[in-house]
C-alpha positions as CSV (number, residue, x, y, z in Angstrom):
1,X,-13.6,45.6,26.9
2,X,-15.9,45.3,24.3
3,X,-18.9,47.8,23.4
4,X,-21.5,45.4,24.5
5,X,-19.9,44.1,27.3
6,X,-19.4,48.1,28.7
7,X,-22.8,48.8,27.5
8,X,-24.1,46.1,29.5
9,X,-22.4,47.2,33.0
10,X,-23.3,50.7,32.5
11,X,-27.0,49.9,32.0
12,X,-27.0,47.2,34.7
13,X,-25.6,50.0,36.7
14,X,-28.4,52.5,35.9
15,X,-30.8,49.8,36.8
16,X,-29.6,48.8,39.5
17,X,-29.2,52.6,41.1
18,X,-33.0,53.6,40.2
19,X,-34.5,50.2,41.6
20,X,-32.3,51.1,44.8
21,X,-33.5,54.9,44.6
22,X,-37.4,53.5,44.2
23,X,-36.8,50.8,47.1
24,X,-35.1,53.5,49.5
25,X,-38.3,56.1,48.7
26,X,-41.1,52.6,49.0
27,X,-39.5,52.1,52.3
28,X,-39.6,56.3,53.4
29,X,-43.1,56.0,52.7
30,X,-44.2,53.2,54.3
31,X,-42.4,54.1,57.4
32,X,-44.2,57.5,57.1
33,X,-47.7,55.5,56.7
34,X,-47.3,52.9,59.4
35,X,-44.5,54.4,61.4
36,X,-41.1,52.9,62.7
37,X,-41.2,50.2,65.2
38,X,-40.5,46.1,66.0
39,X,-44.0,44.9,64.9
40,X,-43.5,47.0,61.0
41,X,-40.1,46.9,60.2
42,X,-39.7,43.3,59.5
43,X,-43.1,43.3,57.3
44,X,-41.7,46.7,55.2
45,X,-38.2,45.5,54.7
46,X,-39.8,42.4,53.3
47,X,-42.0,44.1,51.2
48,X,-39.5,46.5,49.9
49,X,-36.9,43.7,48.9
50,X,-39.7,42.5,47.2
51,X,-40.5,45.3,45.2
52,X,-37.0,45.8,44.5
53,X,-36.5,42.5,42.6
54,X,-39.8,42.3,40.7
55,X,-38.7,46.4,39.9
56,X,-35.2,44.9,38.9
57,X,-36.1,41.7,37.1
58,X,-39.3,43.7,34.6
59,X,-36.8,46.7,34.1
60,X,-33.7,44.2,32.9
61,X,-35.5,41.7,31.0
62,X,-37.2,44.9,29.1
63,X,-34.1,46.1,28.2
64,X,-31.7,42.9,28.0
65,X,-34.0,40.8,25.8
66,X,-33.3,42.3,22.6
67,X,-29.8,42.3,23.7
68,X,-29.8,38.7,24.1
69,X,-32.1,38.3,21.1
70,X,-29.7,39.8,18.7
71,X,-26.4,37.2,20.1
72,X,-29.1,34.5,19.6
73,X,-29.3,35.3,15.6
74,X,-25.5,36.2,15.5
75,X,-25.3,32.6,16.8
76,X,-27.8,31.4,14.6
77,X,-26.0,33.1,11.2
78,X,-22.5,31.9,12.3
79,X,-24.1,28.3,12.6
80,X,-25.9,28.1,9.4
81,X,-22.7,29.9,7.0
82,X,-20.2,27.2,9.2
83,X,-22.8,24.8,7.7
84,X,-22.6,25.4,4.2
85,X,-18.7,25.7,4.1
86,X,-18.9,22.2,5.0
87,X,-20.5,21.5,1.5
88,X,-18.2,22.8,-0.9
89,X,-14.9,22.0,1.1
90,X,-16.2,18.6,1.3
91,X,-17.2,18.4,-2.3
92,X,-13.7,19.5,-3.3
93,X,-12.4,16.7,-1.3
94,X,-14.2,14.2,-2.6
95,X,-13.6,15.6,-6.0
96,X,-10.0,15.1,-5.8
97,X,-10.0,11.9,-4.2
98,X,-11.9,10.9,-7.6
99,X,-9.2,12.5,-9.5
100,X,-6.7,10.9,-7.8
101,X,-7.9,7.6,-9.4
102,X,-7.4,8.4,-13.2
103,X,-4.6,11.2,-13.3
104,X,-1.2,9.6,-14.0
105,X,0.9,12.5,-15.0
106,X,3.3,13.5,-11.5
107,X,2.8,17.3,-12.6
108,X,-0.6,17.4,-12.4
109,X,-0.5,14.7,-9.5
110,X,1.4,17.4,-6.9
111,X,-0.7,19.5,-8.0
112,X,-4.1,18.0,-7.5
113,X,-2.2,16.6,-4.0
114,X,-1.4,20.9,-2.8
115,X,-5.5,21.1,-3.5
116,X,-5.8,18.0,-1.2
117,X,-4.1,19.9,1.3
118,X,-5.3,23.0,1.0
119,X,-8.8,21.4,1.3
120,X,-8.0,19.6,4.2
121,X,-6.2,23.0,6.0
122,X,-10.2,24.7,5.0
123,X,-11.6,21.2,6.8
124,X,-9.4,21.6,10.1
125,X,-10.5,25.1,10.0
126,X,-14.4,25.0,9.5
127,X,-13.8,22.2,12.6
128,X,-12.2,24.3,14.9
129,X,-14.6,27.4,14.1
130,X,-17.2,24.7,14.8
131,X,-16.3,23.5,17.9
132,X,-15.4,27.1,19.2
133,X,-18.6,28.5,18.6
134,X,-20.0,25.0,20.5
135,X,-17.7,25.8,22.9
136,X,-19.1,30.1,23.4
137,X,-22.8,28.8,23.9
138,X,-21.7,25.2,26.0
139,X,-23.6,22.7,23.6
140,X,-20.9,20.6,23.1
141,X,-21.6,17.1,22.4
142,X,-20.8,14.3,25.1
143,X,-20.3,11.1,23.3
144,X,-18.4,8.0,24.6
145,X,-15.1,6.8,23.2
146,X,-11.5,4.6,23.1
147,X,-8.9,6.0,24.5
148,X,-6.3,4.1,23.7
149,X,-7.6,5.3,19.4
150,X,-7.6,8.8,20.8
151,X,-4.3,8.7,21.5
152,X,-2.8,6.6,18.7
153,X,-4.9,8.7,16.3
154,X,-2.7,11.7,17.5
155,X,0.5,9.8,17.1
156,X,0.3,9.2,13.7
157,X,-0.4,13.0,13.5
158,X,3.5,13.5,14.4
159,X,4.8,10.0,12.8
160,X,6.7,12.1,10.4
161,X,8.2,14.8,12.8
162,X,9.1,12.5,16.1
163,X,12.1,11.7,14.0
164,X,14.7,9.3,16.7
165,X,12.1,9.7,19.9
166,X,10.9,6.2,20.8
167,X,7.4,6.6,21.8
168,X,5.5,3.6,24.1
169,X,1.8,3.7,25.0
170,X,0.3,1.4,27.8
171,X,-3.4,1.8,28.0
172,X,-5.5,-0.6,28.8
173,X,-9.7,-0.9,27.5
174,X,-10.8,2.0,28.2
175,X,-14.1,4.4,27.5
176,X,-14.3,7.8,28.1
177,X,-17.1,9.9,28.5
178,X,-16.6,13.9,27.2
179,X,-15.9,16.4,24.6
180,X,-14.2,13.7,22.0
181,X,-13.4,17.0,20.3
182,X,-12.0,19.0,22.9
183,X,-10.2,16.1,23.9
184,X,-8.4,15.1,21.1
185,X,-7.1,18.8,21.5
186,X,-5.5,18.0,24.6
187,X,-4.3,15.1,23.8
188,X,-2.5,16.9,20.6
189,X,-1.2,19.5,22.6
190,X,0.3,16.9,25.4
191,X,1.9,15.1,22.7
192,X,3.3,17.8,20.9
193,X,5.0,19.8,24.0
194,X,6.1,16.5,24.8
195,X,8.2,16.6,22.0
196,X,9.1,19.9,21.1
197,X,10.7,19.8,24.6
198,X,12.4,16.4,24.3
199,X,15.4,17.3,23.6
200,X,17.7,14.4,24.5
201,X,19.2,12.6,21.8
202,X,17.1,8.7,21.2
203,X,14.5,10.7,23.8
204,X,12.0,8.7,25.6
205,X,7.7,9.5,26.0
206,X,6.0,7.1,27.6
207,X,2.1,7.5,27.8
208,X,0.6,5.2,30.5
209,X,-2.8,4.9,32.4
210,X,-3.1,3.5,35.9
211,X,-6.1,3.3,37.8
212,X,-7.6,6.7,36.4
213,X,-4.1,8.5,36.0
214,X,-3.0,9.6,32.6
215,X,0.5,10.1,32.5
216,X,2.7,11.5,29.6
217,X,6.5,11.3,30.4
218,X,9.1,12.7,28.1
219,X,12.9,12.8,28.4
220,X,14.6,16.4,28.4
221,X,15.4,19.6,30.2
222,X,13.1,19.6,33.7
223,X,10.8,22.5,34.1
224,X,11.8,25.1,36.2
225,X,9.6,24.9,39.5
226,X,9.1,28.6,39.8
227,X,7.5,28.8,36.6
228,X,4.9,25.3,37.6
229,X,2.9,28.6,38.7
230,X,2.8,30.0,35.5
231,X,3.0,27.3,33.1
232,X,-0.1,27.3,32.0
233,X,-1.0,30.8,31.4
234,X,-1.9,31.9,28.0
235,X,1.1,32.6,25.9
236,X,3.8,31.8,28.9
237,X,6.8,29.7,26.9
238,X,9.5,28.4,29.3
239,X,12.2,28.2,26.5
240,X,11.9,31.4,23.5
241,X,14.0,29.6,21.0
242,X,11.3,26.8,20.4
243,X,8.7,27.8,17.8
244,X,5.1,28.3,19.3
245,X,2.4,30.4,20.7
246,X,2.6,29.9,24.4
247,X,-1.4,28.2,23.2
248,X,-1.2,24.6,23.9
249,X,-0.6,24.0,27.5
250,X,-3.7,26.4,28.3
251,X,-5.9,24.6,25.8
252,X,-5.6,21.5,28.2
253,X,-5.9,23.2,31.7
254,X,-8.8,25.2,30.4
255,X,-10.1,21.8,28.8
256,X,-9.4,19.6,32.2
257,X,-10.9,22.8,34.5
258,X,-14.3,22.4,32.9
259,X,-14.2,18.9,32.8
260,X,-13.0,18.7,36.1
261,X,-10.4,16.8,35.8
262,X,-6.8,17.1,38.2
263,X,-3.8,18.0,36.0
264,X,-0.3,18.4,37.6
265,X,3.8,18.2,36.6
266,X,6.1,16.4,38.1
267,X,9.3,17.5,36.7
268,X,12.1,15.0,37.1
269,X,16.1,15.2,36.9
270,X,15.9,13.8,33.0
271,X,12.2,15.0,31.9
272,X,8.8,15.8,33.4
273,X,5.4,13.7,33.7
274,X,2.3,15.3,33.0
275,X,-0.5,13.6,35.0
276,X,-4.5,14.1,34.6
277,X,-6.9,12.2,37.0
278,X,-9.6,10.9,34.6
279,X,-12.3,9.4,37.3
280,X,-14.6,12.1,36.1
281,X,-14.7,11.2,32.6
282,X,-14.0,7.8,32.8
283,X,-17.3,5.6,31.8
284,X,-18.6,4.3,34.6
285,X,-18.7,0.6,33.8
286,X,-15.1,0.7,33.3
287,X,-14.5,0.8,37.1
């Protein structure tokens, strides 16, 4: 737990005790004043909830405000030094890509090419710190886009690692409303499980949408159903020997939970189907 998180409960607690104390000592009194029966215990116990919750909410924003105050500027500072790494990575970038254009020399070539993607690394970074931080606070952009480019931007993220795995997509016209960011990273993720677990020699992923249900299918060993329970907990990995964090799968469910949208696995004798229901994020004049 961290120090302002357990200094938070443990004055919330203090508060929360004293305004019961004062309310408990408000209501003695008045029942002392007026006395205890029908006609005055409705009207005190109304008063003394009252009391209790103006007590609670002047006492907590008192002491909460500059509590809040100082995440606001942490925010704030984060923000604005994300924004300026934006300038010089980009600068290098478009540096090189002017570089690219009169060097001829193949040493100096590869090396102007490990900058590129060193640069680019910095740019996936600053990205993801962006969109995290977006993410913390919930002002993520909604914007509207292609589904069918979503996904074949990812695929040609893993053209030169699907090696023999024949890989179909059947989507029709389609516009999505949501998080383009966050879900590109599902999207990534799906693909990528897909296969890293497609073991099957001339393996098979199809990627399909019919009437709001996204499905990726791949060829290979079928998930265990005891672990459908725990597939997508944070660093839970069905099979050791394959290189990864355990991340991916609960990027998406945490992605589809707050976007509300219905993700299940059907596993299957010779590979498993991930399915999302889109209908929530689906624009609606595409219906």
């Amino acid at each position: 737990m961290s120090y302002k998180k357990k200094n938070f409960i443990i004055t919330n607690s203090i508060i929360v005790v004293f305004v019961l104390l004062l309310s408990l000592l408000a209501n003695y009194y008045l029942n002392y004043i007026f006395g205890f029966n029908k006609n005055t215990f409705v009207l005190i116990v109304i008063f003394v909830l009252i009391f209790g919750l103006c007590l609670y909410l002047i006492l907590s924003k008192t002491i909460f405000d500059p509590l809040f105050k100082s995440d606001e500027n942490l925010q704030k500072t984060v923000k604005e030094t994300l924004h300026e790494l934006n300038i010089p990575i980009s600068t290098i970038k478009l540096n090189t890509q002017m570089l690219e254009k009169k060097i001829t020399d193949q040493k100096e070539l590869k090396r102007l090419n490990r900058i590129k993607l060193a640069s680019n690394e910095l740019l996936k970074l600053y990205e993801n710190m962006e969109y995290q931080i977006k993410k913390e606070i919930d002002r993520i952009d909604t914007t509207t886009f292609d589904l069918n480019e979503i996904i074949l931007k990812s695929l040609d993220k893993f053209e030169d690692i699907k090696k023999d795995i024949k890989i179909t997509v059947n989507i029709n016209d389609v516009k999505i409303c949501s998080d383009i960011n966050g879900f590109e990273k599902v999207i990534d993720n799906l693909i990528s499980n897909a296969l890293k677990y497609n073991i099957n020699h001339n393996g098979i992923i199809n990627i399909t949408l019919d009437n709001e249900i996204l499905t990726f299918y791949n060829t290979g060993k079928e998930i265990d159903t005891k672990n459908l329970f725990i597939i997508f907990d944070k660093y839970f990995q069905e099979d050791t020997s394959i290189n990864g964090f355990g991340l991916g799968l609960n990027i998406v469910k945490e992605f589809c939970d707050r976007n509300k949208i219905d993700i299940k696995i059907i596993p299957s004798d010779n590979g498993n189907s991930f399915i999302l229901n889109l209908e929530n994020i689906i624009q609606k004049n595409n219906k």
